[in-house]
C-alpha positions as CSV (number, residue, x, y, z in Angstrom):
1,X,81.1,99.0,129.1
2,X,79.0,96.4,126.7
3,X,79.8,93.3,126.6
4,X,82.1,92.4,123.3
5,X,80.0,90.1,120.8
6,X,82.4,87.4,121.4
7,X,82.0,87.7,124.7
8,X,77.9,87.6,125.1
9,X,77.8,84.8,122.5
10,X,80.1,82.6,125.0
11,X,77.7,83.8,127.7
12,X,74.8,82.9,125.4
13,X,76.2,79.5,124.7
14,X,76.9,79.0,128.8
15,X,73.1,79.9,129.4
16,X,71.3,77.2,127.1
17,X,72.1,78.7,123.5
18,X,72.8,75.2,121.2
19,X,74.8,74.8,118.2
20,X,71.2,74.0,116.6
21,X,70.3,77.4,117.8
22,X,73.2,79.2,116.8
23,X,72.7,77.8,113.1
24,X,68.6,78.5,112.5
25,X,70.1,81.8,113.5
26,X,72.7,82.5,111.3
27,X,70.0,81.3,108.6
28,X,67.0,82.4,109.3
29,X,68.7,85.9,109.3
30,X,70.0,85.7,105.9
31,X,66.9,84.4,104.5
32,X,65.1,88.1,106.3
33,X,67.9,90.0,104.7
34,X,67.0,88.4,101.3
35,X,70.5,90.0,99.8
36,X,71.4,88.0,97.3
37,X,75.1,90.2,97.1
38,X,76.1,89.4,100.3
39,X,77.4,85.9,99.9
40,X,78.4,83.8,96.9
41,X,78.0,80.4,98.8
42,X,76.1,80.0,102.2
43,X,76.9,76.3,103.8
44,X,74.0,74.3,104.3
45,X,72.3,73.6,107.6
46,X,74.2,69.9,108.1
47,X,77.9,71.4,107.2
48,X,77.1,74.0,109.6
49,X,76.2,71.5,112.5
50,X,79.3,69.1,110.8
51,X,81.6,72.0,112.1
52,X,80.3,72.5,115.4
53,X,80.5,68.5,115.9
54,X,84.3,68.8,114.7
55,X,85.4,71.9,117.2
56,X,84.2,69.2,120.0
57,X,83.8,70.2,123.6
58,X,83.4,74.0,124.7
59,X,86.7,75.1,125.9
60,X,87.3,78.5,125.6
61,X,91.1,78.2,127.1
62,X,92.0,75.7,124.3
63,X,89.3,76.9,121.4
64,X,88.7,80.9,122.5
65,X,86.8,81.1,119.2
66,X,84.3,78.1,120.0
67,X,81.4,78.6,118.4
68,X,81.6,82.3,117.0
69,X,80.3,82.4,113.2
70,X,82.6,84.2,110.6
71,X,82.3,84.8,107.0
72,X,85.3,84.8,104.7
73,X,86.2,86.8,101.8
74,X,86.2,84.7,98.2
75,X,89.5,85.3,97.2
76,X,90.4,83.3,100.6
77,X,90.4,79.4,100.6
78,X,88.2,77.6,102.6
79,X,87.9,73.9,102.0
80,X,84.7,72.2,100.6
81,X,83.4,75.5,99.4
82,X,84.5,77.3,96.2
83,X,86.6,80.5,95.6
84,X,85.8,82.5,92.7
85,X,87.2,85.6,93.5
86,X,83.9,87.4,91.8
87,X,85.0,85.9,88.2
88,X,82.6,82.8,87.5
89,X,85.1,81.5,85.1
90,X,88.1,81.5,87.8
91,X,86.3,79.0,90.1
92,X,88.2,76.1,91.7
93,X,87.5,73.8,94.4
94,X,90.1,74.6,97.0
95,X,91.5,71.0,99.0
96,X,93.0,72.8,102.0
97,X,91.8,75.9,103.9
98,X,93.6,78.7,103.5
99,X,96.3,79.4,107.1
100,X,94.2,81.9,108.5
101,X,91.1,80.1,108.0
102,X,92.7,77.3,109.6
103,X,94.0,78.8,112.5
104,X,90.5,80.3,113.3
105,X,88.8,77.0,112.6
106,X,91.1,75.3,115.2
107,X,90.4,78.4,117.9
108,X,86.5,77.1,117.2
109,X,84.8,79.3,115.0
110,X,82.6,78.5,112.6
111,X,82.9,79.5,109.0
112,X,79.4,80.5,107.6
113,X,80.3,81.1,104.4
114,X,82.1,82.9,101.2
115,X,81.4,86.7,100.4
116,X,81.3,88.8,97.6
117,X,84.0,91.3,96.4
118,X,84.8,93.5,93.9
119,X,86.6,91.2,91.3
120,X,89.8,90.0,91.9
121,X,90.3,92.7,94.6
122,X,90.2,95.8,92.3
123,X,88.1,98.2,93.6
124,X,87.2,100.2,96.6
125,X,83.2,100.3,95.7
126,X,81.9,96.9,96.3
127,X,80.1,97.2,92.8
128,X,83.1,95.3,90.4
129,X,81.2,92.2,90.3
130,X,79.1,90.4,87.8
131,X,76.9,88.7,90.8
132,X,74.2,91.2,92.6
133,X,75.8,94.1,94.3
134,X,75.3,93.6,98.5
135,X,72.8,96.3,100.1
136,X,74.8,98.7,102.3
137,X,74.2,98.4,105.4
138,X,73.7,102.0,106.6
139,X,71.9,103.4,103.5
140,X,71.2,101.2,100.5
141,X,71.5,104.1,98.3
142,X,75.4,104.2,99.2
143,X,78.2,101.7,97.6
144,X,79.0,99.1,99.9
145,X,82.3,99.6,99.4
146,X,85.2,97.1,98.5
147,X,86.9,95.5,97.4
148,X,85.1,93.4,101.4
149,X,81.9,94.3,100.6
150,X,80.4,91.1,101.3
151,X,82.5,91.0,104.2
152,X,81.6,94.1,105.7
153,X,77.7,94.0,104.8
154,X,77.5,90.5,106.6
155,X,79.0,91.7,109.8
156,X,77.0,94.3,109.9
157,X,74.0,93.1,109.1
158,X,74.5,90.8,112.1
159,X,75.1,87.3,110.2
160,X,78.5,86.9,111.6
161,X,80.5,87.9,114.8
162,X,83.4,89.5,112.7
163,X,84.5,88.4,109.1
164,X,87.5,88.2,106.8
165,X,88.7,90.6,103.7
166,X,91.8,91.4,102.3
167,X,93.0,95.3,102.3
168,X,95.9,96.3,99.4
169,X,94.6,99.3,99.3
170,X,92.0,100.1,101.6
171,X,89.7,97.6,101.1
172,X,89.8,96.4,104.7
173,X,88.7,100.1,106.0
174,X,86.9,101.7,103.2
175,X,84.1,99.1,103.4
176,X,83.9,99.7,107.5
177,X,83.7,103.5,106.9
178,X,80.7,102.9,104.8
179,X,78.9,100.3,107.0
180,X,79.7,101.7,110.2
181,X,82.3,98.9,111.6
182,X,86.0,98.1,112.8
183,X,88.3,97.3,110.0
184,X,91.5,95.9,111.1
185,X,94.2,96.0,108.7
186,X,97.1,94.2,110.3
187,X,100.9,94.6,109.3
188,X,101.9,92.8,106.1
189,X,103.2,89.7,107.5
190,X,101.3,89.2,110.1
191,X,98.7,87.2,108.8
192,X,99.9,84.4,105.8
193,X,98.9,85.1,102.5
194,X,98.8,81.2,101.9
195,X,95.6,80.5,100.3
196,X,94.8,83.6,99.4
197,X,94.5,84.7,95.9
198,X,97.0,87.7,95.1
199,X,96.0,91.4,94.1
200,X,99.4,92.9,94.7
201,X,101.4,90.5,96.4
202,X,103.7,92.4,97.7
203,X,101.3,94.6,99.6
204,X,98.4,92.3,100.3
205,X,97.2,91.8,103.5
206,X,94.3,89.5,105.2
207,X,92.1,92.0,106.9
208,X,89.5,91.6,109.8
209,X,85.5,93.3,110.2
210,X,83.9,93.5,113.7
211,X,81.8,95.7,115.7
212,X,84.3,96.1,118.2
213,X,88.0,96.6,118.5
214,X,88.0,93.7,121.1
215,X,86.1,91.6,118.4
216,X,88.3,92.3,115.4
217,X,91.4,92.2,117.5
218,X,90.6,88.7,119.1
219,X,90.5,87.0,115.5
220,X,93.6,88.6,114.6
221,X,95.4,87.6,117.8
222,X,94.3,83.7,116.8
223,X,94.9,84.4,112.7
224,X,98.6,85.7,113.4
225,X,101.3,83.7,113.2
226,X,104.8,83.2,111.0
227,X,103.8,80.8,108.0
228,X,106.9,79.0,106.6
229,X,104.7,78.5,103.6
230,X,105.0,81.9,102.7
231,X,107.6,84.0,101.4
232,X,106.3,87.4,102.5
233,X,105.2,85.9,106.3
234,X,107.0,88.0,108.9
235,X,107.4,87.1,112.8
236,X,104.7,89.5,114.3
237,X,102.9,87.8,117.1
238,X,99.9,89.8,118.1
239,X,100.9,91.6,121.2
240,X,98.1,92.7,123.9
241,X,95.6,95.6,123.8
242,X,97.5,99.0,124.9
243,X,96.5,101.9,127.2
244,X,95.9,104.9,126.5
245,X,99.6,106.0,127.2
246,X,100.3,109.7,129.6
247,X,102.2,111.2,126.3
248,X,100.8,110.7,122.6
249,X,102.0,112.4,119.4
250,X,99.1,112.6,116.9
251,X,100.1,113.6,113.3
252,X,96.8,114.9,111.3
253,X,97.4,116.6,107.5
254,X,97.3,120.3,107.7
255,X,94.2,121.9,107.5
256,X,94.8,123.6,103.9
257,X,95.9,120.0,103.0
258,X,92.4,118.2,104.0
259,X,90.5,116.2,101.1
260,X,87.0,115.8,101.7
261,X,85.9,116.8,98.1
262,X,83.5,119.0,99.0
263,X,81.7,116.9,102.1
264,X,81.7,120.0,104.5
265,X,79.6,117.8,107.0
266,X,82.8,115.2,106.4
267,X,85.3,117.6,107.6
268,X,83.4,118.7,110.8
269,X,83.1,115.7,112.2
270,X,86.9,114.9,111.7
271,X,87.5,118.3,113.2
272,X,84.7,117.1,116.1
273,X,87.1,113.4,116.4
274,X,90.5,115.5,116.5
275,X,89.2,117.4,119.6
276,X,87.6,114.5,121.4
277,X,91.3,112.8,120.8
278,X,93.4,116.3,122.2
279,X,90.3,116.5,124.6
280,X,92.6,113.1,126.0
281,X,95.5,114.2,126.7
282,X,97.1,113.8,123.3
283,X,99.2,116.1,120.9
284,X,97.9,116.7,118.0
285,X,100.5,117.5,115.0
286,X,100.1,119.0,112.0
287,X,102.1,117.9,109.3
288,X,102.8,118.2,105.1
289,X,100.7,115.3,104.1
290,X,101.3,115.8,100.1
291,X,104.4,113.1,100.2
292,X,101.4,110.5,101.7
293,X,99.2,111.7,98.9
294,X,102.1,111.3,96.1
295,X,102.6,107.6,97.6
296,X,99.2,107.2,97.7
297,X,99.2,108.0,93.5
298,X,101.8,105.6,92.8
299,X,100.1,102.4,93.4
300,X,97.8,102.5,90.6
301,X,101.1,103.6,88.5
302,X,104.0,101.4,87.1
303,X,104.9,98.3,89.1
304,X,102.1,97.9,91.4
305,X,99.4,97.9,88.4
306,X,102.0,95.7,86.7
307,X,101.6,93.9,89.4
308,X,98.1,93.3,89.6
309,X,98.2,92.1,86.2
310,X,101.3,89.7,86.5
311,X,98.3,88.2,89.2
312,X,96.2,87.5,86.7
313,X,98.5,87.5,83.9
314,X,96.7,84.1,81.5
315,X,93.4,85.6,82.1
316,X,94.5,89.3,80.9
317,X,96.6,87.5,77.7
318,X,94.0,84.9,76.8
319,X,90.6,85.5,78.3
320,X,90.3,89.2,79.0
321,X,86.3,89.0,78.2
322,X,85.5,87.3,81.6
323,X,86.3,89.8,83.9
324,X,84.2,92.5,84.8
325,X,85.0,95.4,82.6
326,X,86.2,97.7,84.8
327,X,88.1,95.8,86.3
328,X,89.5,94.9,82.6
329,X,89.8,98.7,81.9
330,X,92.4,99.2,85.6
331,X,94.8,96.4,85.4
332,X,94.5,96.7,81.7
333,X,96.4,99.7,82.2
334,X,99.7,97.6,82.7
335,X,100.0,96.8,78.9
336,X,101.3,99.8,77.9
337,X,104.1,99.7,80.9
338,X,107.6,98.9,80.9
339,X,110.0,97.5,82.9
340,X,111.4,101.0,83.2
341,X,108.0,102.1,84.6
342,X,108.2,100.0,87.1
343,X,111.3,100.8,88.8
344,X,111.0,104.2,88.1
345,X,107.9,103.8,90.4
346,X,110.3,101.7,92.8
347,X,112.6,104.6,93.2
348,X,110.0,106.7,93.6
349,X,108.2,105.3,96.2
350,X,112.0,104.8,98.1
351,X,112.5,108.7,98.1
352,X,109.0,108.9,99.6
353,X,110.1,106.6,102.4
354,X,112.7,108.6,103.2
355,X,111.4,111.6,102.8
356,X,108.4,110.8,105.8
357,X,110.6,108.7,107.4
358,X,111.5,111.4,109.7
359,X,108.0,112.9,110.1
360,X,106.6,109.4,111.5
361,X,109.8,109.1,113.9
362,X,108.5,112.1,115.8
363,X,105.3,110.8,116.2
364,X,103.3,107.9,117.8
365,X,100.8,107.5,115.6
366,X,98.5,109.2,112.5
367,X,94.8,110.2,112.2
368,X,93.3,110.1,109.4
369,X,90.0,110.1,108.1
370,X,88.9,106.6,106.8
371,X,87.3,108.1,103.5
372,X,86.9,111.8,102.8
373,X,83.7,111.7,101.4
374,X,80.2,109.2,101.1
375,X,79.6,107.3,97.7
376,X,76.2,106.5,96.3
377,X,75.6,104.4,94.0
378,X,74.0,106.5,91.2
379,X,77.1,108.5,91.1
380,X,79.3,105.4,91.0
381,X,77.2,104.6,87.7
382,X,77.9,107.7,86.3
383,X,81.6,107.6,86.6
384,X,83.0,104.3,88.0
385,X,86.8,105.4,88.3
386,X,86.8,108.9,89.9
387,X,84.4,108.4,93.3
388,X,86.2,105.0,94.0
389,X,90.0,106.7,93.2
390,X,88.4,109.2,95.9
391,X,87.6,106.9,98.4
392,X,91.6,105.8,98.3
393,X,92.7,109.1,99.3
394,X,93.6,108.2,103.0
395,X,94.1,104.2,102.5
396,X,96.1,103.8,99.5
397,X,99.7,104.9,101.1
398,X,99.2,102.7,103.9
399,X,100.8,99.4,103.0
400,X,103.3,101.4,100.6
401,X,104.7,103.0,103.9
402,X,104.4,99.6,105.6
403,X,102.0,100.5,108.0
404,X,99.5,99.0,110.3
405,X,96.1,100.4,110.7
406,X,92.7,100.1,112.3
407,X,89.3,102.4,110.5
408,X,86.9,102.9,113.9
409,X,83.3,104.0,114.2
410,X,83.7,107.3,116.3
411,X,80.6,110.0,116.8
412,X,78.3,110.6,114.3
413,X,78.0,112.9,111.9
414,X,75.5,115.9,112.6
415,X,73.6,114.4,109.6
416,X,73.2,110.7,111.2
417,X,75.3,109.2,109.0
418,X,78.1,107.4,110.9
419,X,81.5,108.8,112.0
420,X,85.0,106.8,111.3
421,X,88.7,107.9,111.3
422,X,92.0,104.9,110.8
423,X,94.5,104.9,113.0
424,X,98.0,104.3,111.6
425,X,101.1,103.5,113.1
426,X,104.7,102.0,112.0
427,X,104.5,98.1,111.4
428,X,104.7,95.5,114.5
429,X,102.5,98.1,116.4
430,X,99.1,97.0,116.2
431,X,98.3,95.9,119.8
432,X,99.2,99.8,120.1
433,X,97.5,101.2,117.8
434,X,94.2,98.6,118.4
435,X,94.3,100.3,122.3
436,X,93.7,103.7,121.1
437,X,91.4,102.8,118.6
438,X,89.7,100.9,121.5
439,X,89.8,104.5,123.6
440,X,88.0,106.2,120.8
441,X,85.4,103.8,119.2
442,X,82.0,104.3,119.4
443,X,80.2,100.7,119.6
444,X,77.8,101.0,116.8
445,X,75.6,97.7,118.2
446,X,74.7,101.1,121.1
447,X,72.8,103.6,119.4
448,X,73.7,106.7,120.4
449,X,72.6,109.8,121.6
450,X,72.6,111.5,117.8
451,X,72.0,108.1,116.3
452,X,69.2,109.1,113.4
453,X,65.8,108.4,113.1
454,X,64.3,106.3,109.9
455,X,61.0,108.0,108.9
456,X,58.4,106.6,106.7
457,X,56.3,108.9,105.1
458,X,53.0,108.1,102.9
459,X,52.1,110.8,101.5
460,X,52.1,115.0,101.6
461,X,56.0,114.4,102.5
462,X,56.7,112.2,100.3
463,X,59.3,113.3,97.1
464,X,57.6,116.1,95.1
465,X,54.7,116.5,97.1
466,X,53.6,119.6,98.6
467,X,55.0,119.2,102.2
468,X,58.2,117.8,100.9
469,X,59.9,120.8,101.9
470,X,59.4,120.6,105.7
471,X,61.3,117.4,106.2
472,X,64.0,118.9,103.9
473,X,64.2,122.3,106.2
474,X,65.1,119.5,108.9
475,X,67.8,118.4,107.0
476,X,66.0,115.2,106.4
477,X,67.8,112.7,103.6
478,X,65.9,110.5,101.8
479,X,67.0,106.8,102.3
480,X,64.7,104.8,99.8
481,X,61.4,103.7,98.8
482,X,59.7,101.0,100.4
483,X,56.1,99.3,101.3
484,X,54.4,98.2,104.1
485,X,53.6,94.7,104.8
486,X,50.0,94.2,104.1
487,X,48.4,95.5,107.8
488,X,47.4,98.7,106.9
489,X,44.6,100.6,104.5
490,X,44.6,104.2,103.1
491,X,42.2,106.7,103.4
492,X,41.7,110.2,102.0
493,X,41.3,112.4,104.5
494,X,38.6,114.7,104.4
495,X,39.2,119.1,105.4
496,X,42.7,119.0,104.9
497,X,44.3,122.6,103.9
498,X,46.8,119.8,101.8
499,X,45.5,116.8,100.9
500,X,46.8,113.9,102.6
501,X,46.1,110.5,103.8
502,X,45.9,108.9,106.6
503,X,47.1,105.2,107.0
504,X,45.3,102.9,109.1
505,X,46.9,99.8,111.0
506,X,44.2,97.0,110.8
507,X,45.7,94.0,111.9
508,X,48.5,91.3,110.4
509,X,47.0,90.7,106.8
510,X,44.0,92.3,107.4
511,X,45.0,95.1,104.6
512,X,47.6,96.0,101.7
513,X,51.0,96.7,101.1
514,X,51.0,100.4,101.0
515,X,53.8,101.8,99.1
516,X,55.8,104.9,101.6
517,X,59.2,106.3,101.2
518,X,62.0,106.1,104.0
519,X,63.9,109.2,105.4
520,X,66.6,109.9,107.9
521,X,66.8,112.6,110.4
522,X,69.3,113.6,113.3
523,X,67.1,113.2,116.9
524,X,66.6,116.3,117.1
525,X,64.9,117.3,114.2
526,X,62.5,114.2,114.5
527,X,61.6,115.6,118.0
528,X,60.9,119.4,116.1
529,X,59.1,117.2,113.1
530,X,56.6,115.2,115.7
531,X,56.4,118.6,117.8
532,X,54.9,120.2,115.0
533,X,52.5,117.2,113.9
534,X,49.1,118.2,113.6
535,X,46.0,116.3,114.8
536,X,44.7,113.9,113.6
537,X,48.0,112.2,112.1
538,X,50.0,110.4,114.7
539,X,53.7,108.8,114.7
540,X,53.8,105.2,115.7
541,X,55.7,102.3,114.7
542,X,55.6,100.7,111.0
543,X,56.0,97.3,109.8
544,X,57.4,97.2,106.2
545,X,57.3,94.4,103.9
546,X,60.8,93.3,104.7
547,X,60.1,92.8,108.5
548,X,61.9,95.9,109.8
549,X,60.2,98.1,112.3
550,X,61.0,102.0,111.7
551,X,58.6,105.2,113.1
552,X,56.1,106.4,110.8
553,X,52.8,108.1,110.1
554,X,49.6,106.9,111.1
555,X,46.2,108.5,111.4
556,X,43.8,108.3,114.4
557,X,40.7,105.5,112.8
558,X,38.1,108.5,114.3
559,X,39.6,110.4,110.9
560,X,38.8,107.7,108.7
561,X,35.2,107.3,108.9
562,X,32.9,108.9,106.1
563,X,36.2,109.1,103.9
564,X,37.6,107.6,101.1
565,X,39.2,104.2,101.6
566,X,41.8,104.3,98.3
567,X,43.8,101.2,99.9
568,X,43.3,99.8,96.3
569,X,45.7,102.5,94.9
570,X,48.6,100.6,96.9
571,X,49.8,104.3,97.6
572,X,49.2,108.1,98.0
573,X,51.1,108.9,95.0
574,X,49.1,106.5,92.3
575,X,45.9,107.8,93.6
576,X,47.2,111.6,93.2
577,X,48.7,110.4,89.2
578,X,44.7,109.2,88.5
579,X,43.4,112.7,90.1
580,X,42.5,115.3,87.0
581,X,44.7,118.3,87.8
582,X,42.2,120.8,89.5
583,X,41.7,118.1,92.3
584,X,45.6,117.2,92.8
């Protein structure tokens, strides 16, 4: 089994790894990222070192943290750096760390910084905010998801070991789902809400990002504890990481109930999940999910929109033009409710209780996909309420019901794109329910066998060119468009049946950035693609502008001679624009 993150940065540390080290790290990786979204304030080189001076000696029996870099959520206190909660004109300059952020600064971590969000916790798109929007990590064409995005985009972008959000209504899975992590979502209770800015109060939880179950559940093991300090604290030690028990009760929705919202590929690999998890040994129970989804309706109804607004109640009454205007538009929404609305919504929710009260008795645990469906960001643009109220469909009953829950990555999808299903069980079980989730997580640090292949193509293939359609017969998806760093030159190939270029490696800042486009394919349709290459193009290995290394076209430099070098166009496609329409 791989070693857990926390567990090969101790070993790093035992073999030589220094705190100066560990820091040029941490910011020389942001500065290759250049993501302006991800964080909203970075700590500087010298309060980094000033933390690893204060943890003192390494001693992982007193400080099992020591050393391990975390990020931390804006609408979470963390002293000597400000929390804004995304809204510019809320900032203050916290005195104390919030109790979680203090409890994992005295096991020895190291906070790196403070992350973005959707404003005030409204959202599950990771777009709400007035700063720039972090880059998804699997596909910068999807939402990052929120309200963690920052969160979730810094842990898996490898910045930080794990990294705190906050999860009301999903926003402590939806955002692992969409950047292929673990999303802890703890009881409510178990982790104090002291220092943390509210959303609903009532149903706000601290939530924790890793790659690993091990990784997300160590942090949370150090975070929990009862906080006097805080009325909604409960006594919910962590408890240790389960087995995989001989008998295990799995409750799924029914398979006319399923929302996926037409993601076909979605459904399969649920499907695909459900049988790798009866393939175990366990149960699997259908069961009427339409009271979860009529819970899941009420929070962004009567008291718990009221509640959200009684949050941020002086802002709403006497500043309402600083927040983002969406987020303006949802808790907006509370004006025109009543006091009546809001028990009515009470009872409501009660009846629901007792209505799957029995239904969860009978079983151990639920299954559940983590979102039903993938979010881009052009069709968040077009309509910024309806994808996000979609991504809610399987996260917002949760902490209505009092639940516990963990989103893991699990197989991927047969398109690439990455597999994740949450885990839910009744509160106080969450060593429990973190041991199955343990079972069934894929470790997405370990590619796997059907982890995709990023293509860059440079010209015939590219969008609207004439061999387009062969990488879409493959099933191939478009990721984005991108350039080369300035290595390479472009040539027009000569006695092509379709014209084409070749591209040339020459040597580091020998040539120009050439501008490609970058597509995704399952293994196996990269291995038909290459299969079917014909001479003289070649697939090697790319360097783009931004430092990455992906698989790509290249052309043997025999092709090249007596052609036409066109490096000067800076890409196939403005050569072909300047080309009179008999020679295209």
């Amino acid at each position: 089994m791989p070693k857990t993150a926390i567990a090969a940065l101790h070993e790093a540390y035992a073999s030589g790894l220094t705190p100066e080290d560990m820091v040029d790290r941490i910011l020389d990786r942001i500065a290759a990222l250049d993501d302006p979204g991800i964080f909203l304030h970075v700590a500087g080189r010298d309060d980094l070192l000033d933390q690893f001076a204060a943890i003192g000696a390494r001693d992982l029996t007193l400080k099992p943290l020591w050393g391990v870099p975390f990020a931390v959520k804006d609408n979470i206190d963390v002293a000597g750096m400000p929390t804004t909660a995304a809204c510019p004109d809320y900032l203050y300059h916290p005195a104390e760390d919030a109790t979680v952020v203090a409890r994992l600064k005295a096991a020895g971590a190291i906070v790196v910084g403070k992350t973005n969000l959707d404003q005030f916790a409204t959202g599950l798109v990771g777009v709400r905010s007035p700063y720039p929007i972090p880059r998804n990590a699997v596909d910068p064409a999807l939402v990052p998801g929120g309200s963690s995005s920052g969160s979730a985009v810094a842990v898996a972008q490898g910045i930080v070991t794990f990294s705190l959000g906050t999860d009301t209504a999903g926003s402590g899975r939806v955002p692992a789902a969409l950047n292929d992590l673990v999303g802890l979502k703890p009881s409510l209770g178990s982790l104090s809400a002291t220092g943390v800015v509210p959303a609903c109060r009532t149903l706000d939880t601290v939530s924790i990002f890793a790659h690993t179950v091990e990784d997300a559940y160590a942090a949370f093991a150090v975070a929990a504890a009862h906080d006097p300090a805080d009325a909604y604290s409960r006594h919910r030690p962590a408890g240790p990481l389960a087995a995989w028990p001989a008998r295990l009760a799995v409750g799924v929705p029914r398979a006319d109930q399923r929302r996926f919202f037409g993601d076909a590929v979605q459904a399969d690999s649920y499907t695909a999940t459900l049988a790798d998890i009866a393939a175990r040994g366990a149960e699997i129970v259908e069961i009427d999910f339409e009271p979860f989804y009529e819970t899941a309706a009420l929070l962004y109804e009567g008291a718990w929109v009221a509640e959200r607004y009684a949050a941020i109640r002086t802002i709403m009454e006497t500043r309402p033009e600083i927040l983002h205007p969406t987020t303006r538009l949802i808790i907006g929404g509370a004006a025109k409710l009543s006091a009546a609305d809001a028990f009515a919504g009470l009872y409501r929710l009660e009846a629901l209780k007792r209505q799957v009260e029995p239904v969860l008795a009978a079983l151990d645990c639920l299954c559940v996909p983590t979102i039903p469906c993938f979010v881009s960001l052009d069709e968040i643009a077009a309509d910024p309420v309806t994808p996000n109220s979609r991504l809610g469909t399987y996260t917002n009953f949760v902490n209505l019901l009092d639940l516990c829950g963990i989103a893991v990555p699990v197989a991927r999808r047969r398109d690439g794109r990455p597999g994740n299903v949450t885990l839910l069980a009744a509160a106080g079980r969450d060593g429990f329910l973190a041991g199955l989730a343990r079972a069934i997580a894929r470790d997405p640090r370990h590619p796997d066998a059907a982890a995709p292949v990023t293509l860059a193509v440079a010209g015939a293939h590219m969008r609207g060119m004439p061999l387009n359609g062969q990488l879409e017969a493959l099933g191939a998806r478009f990721l984005a468009e991108a350039t080369t760093a300035p290595d390479y030159r472009l040539y027009a190939l000569a006695g092509q049946d379709v014209p084409k270029p070749g591209l040339l490696r020459v040597g580091p800042g020998a040539g120009a950035a050439i501008a490609l486009e970058l597509w995704q394919l399952t293994p196996a349709a990269f291995g038909a693609f290459v299969a079917a290459l014909p001479a003289p193009m070649a697939i090697g290995t790319l360097r783009l502008a931004d430092g990455r290394a992906v698989k790509g076209f290249l052309v043997e430099a025999e092709a090249t001679r007596g052609t036409d070098d066109i490096t000067e166009f800076g890409g196939w496609r403005a050569f072909v624009d300047r080309l009179a329409p008999t020679d295209r």
